[in-house]
N, C-alpha and C positions, 0 to 999 in steps of 0.2 A: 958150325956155329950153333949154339943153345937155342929152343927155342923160348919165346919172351912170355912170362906169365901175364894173363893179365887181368887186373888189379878185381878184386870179389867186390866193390861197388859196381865197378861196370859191369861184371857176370850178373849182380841181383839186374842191376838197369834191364839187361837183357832178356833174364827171365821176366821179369816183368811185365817185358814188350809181349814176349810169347803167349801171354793169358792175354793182351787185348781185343782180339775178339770175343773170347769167352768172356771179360768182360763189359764190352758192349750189348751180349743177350742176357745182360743181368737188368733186374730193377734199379730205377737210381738209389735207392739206399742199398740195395747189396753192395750196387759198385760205391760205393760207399766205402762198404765195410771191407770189402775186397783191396781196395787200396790202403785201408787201416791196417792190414794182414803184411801187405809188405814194408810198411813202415813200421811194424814191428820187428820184422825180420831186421831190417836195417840198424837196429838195435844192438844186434849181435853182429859188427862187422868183422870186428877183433877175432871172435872165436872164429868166425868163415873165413878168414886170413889164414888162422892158423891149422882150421882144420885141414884146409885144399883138398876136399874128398873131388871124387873123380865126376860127382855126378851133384850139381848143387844144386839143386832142387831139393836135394834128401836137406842139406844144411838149413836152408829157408826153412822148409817147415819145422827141422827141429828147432828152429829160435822162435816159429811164431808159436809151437805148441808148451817152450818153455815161458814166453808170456802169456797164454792162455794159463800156465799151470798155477803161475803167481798170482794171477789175478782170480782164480779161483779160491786160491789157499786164503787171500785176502778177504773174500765174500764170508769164506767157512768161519772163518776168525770172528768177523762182523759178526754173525749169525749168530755164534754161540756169546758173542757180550749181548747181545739184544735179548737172548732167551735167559740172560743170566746163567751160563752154564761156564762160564771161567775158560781158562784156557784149553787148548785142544789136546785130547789123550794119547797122541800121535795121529800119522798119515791114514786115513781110511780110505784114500781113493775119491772117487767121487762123490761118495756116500755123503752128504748130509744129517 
C-alpha cells in the first residue's frame, strides 16, 4: 500500500509547532512578527502543494522571503514617487 501524503497545511501547522519554543524566548513583539512570518508563508499554500520538496522548511521561507521581496519592491516604488523620481530603472536589489 502507498504511503499517504499529507496535506502542506498541516506540514506548515507542524513546522510551526517546532519554532514554539524558540518562540516563547522571543520578546512579545517579535513573537509578534514571528507568527506574521508564517502567516505569510500560508500565503503560498498552492505553490508548497505543488512544490512537495523533501524538506519544507526550505518552502516556508521561500514564500515568506517572496513576501518580504514585494513588500520591499512596493516601499522602493513609494520612495521613488515621494522623491519625485518616476518609475523604477529596473531591479537594483536592495539598493535604495
Amino acid at each position: 500500500m502507498g504511503r499517504t501524503v499529507i496535506p502542506y497545511s498541516q506540514i506548515l501547522e507542524q513546522e510551526k509547532g517546532r519554532w514554539q519554543k524558540f518562540r516563547r524566548a522571543l520578546r512579545r513583539e517579535d513573537q509578534e512578527h514571528l507568527d506574521r512570518l508564517f502567516e505569510l508563508a500560508r500565503l503560498h499554500t498552492q505553490a508548497g502543494v505543488y512544490a512537495s520538496q523533501p524538506w519544507p522548511l526550505e518552502v516556508i521561507l521561500m514564500s515568506i522571503l517572496l513576501e518580504h521581496q514585494k513588500a520591499l519592491a512596493e516601499l522602493r516604488e513609494r520612495l521613488r514617487q515621494l522623491e519625485g523620481e518616476g518609475a523604477a530603472d529596473g531591479d537594483e536589489g536592495l539598493a535604495l
